[in-house]
BALUM-942536 format. One record per residue (C-alpha): x, z, y; residue in three letters. Coordinates in steps of 0.1 Angstrom, whole numbers, plus 5000, padded with zeros to 4 digits. Each point is the difference from the previous one (the first is absolute). Layout:
BEGIN
XZYala ...
This chain:
BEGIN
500050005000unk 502950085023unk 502049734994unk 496749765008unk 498950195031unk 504149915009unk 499549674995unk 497149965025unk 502050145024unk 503549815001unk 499649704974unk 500949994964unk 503549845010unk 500850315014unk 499250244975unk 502750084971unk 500550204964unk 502449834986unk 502650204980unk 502949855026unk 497950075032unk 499350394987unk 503750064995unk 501249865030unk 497850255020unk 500250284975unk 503450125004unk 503249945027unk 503450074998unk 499750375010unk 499650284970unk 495950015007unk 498349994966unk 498349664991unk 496550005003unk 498149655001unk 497649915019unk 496749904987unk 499749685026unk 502249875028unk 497949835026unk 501149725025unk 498350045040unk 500049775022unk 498550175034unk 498750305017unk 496549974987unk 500849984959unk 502350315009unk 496650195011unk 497749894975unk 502450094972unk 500850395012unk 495850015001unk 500249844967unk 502750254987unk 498150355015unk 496349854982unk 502449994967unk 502250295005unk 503149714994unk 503250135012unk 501849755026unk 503649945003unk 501149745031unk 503149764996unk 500949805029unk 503549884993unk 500249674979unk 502350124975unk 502650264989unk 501850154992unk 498050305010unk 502050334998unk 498150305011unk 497150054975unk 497650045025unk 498449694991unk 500150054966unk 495650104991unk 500850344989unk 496150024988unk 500049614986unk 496649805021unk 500349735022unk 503549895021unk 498649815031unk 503149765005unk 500049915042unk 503149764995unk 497649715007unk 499150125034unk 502749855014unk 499449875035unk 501950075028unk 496650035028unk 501750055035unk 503250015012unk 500350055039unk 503949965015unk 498450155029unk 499450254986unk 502450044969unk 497250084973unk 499149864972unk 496750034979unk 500449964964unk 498550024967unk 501050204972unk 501949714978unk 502449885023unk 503350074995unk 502850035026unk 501449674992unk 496749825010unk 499650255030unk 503349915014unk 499949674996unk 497049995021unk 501550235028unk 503249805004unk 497549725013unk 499050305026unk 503250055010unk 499350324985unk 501550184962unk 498550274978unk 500850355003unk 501550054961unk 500650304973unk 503749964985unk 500149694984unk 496549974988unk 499349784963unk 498649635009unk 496950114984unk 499150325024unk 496849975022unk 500650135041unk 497350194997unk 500350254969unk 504050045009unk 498350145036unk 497150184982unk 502550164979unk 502350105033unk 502949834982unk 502950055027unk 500949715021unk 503949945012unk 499249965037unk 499650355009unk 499749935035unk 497049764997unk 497950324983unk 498350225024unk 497850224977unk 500150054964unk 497349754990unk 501649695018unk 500049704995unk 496850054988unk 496950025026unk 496649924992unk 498249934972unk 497249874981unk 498850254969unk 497250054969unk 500050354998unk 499150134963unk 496650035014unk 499649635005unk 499550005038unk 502549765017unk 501850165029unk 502549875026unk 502450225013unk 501250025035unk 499949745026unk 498249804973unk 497450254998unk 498249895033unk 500549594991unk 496949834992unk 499049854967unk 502549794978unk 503249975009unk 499849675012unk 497750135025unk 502150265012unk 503149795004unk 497249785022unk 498650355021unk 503850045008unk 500550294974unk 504350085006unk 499650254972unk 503350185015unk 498650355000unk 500050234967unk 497950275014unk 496549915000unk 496650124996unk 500350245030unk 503950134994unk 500050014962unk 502749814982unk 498849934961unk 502949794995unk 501950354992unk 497250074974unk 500549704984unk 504049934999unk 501650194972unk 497050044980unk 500949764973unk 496349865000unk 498050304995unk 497949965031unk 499749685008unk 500949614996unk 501249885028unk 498949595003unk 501949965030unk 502150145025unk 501449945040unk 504250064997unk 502750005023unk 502849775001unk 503049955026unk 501749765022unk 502849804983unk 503250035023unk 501949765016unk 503250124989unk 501150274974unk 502750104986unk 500950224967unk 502850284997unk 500650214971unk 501250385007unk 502150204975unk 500650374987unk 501250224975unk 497250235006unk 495849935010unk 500650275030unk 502049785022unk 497549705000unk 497050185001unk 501150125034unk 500749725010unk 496549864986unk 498650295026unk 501949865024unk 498749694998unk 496550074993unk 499550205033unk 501749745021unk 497649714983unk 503149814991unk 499649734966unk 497549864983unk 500650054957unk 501950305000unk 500350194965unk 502950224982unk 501249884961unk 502550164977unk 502249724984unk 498249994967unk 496749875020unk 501449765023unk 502649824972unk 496549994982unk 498749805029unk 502649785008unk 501849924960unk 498049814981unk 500850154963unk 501550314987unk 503549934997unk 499349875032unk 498850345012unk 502250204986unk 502849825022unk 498849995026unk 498850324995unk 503550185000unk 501149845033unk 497150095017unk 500150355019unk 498250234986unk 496850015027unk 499649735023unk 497849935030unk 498349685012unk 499649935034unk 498449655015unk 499649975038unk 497549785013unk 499849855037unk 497049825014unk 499349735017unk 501350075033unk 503449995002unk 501150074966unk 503449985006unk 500650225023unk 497450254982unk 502349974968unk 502950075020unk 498750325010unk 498650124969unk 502649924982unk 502550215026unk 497750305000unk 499750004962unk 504149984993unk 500150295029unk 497950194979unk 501549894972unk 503850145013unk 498550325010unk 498950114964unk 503349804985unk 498249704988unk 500649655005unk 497849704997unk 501249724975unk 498649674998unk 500850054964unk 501050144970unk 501849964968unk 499649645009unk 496249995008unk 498749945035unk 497250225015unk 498649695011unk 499449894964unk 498450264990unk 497349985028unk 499849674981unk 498750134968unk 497950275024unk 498249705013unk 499749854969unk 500050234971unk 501449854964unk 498450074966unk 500850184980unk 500050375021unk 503350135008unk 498750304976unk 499849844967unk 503249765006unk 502350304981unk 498250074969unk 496749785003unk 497650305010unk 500150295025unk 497950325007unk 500250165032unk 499150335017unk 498849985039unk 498750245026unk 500150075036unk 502950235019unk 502050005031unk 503149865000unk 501850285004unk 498650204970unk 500849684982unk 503650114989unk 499150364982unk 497649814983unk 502149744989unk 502350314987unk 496850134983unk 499349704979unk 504049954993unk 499650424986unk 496749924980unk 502449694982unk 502050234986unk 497550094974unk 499349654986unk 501949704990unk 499149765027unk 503649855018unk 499950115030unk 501849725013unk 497349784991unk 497050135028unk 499349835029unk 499450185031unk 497949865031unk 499450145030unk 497949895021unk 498950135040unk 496449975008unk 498250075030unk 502549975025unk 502350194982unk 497650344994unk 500049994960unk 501949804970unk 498949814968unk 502250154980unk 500249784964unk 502250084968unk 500049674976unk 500650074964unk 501349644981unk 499550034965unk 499849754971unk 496449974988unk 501349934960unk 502450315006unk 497050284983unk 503150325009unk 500349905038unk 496349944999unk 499150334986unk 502950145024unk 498549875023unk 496250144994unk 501150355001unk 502649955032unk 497649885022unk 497250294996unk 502850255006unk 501749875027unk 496549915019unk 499250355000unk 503550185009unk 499849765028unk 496450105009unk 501050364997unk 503249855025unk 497649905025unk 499149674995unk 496949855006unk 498249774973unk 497649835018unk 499449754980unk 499150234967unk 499849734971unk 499750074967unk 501150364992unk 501350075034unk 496250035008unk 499350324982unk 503350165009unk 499149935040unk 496550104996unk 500750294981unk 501950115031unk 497749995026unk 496150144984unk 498649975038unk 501049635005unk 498849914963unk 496950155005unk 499249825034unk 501149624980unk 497650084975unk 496750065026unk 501649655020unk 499649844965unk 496750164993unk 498749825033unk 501949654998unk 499549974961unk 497150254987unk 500349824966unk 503350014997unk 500249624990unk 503449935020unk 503350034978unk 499050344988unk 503150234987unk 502249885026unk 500850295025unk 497950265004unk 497149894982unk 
């Protein structure tokens, strides 16, 4: 009956339960249990979206969205934890609006970055992008899921790039968010009204855009969304900065941060950047050894107006700060120019840097400041003692965010996926370390998988408030139930 009522609603060339289909959706390369789903459905707009959550809370089907058009997906989140119905967006893929005037975009779910800045570079304009994202990830989850971007500067509040929105609540009722929330009718006829959709807070001073990012689909699915995107310079210019120790650079990341100075600015150990820049592992492990051992990346921009003279001085006020903390900027290292790799930043290669050393990679992430970054670095290096993982193998990324007030801080674990020891190494490392750090300090605010119970467990007040937020966005509890919370 289900699968009929499905087929009214989006076309039988959209529905699937073949053997291959299931699988594909049914596990990812995380250590999330398999569990198939019973359908995977295909949408193609806004309206299909709607009728199928109203479908799902007549039925009591549990609904798991998927907007990127392919894997490899490596969190577990979208993995249906309760089996039903995965709603894959990755055909909504039209780019709707983009304003150079304004520098915003207004995308749906399935487009990638490639196809988004492919579009902008016709703008004169370029996206505003997470460490080199897979070909296959869509804008709008990697914003959603407040995945870090590497232009600090350009990020304002904790939910940019991303501004307004169009959701289905669990409920069924369709809701724009922001801005959008006063444009009339479809979105063609709010383009026409003069809609801008540049505002986040909206009905009255509310902003449900925070409601929605971060919770892995619980709430809501979100059909399209109004993003941010930047000016592409008229000049730039890469330099890498080296050190023995993370301290040194990440004052100097302060430094620069408060003044505004660079666009992509992030901090690497060796490991991570040879990962980026070899292509094999011999490769990496060469490169790897005349690497320092943390590394920052620095790319000035200047605009339009005269860029020369505007790289001239950024470049003399960075090297003065530079001197003053005994740094210098090189153009390159171990034989790599800067400038290259803001080549593959522009234009990120497959496969990820992460699975180039041993062909898979687990990776734990959460949100510091940078200068609580180094004692938990230290924490993590203590908590290897215990287990067999090579130390000398994790990749650490460091990344500023909102002007400089916190840090993405991101361990990478390479392992070989045919290798069952490292695996099962690996499986009881990660739980440990994750909660030594949280007991450190850090902050997991994207809790998948098992870091969900060990960050609610924490905090009884804040779990207890999620819960009555999903009680009035998703009574049924149709929306990727046993994720979070819920």
């Amino acid at each position: 009956m289900l699968k009929e009522d499905l087929l009214k609603i989006v076309g039988d060339q959209n529905v699937f339960n073949d053997e291959k289909t299931l699988q594909s959706y049914g596990s990812d390369e995380s250590f999330a249990v398999t569990r198939l789903p019973s359908l995977v459905v295909r949408t193609n707009s806004s309206e299909e979206v709607q009728r199928l959550v109203k479908l799902a809370n007549e039925t009591r089907t549990p609904l798991v969205p998927v907007s990127s058009p392919g894997g490899p997906r490596r969190c577990g989140d979208t993995v249906p934890s309760q089996g039903g119905v995965v709603v894959d967006l990755s055909g909504m893929n039209r780019i709707l609006f983009v304003s150079e005037r304004d520098k915003v975009a207004m995308v749906e779910p399935g487009v990638t970055f490639d196809q988004l800045e492919a579009e902008l570079r016709t703008k004169n304009l370029r996206a505003l992008k997470p460490l080199l994202p897979r070909k296959s990830k869509s804008v709008l989850t990697s914003y959603l899921e407040r995945e870090p971007i590497v232009a600090p500067r350009e990020q304002w509040d904790t939910t940019d790039p991303l501004i307004c929105v169009e959701v289905v609540f669990g409920t069924g009722d369709m809701f724009r968010t922001g801005s959008a929330a006063q444009a009339p009718g479809s979105v063609d006829d709010a383009l026409k009204a003069g809609a801008t959709l540049l505002s986040d807070l909206g009905p009255s001073q509310t902003n449900f855009s925070r409601v929605l990012q971060g919770a892995q689909g619980t709430l809501g699915i979100v059909t399209w969304a109004s993003v941010a995107c930047a000016r592409l310079p008229a000049l730039q210019n890469a330099f890498f900065v080296a050190s023995d120790q993370p301290g040194p650079l990440i004052d100097f990341s302060y430094k620069l941060t408060g003044s505004r100075i660079g666009d992509e600015l992030f901090i690497l150990n060796g490991v991570s950047l040879a990962s980026i820049l070899a292509a094999g592992p011999e490769q990496i492990a060469k490169l790897s050894a005349q690497l320092p051992p943390w590394i920052l990346f620095l790319n000035l921009s200047a605009p339009d107006y005269l860029p020369e003279e505007k790289m001239r001085s950024l470049e003399k006020e960075t090297g003065d700060f530079a001197r003053n903390l005994g740094l210098v900027l090189l153009p390159a290292l171990a034989g790599v120019r800067a400038n290259s790799l803001m080549k593959i930043l522009d234009t990120p290669p497959e496969p990820q840097h992460k699975t180039k050393l041993k062909g898979a990679s687990q990776d734990i992430f959460f949100v510091t400041t940078l200068d609580r970054s180094p004692s938990l670095i230290a924490q993590m290096r203590s908590e290897l003692g215990g287990h067999r993982y090579p130390a000398a193998d994790i990749g650490i990324y460091l990344q500023p965010r909102v002007q400089g007030c916190s840090c993405h801080c991101e361990f990478s674990f390479p392992y070989d996926p045919a290798d069952a020891a490292e695996k099962e190494s690996l499986r009881t490392l990660l739980p440990a370390a994750s909660r030594r750090l949280a007991d450190a300090g850090a902050f997991f605010s994207r809790p998948y998988g098992p870091w969900a119970e060990m960050v609610y467990r924490r905090d009884a007040e804040t779990t207890a408030a999620l819960r009555k937020i999903k009680t009035i966005f998703d009574p049924n509890k149709i929306l990727n139930p046993g994720r979070l919370c819920y």
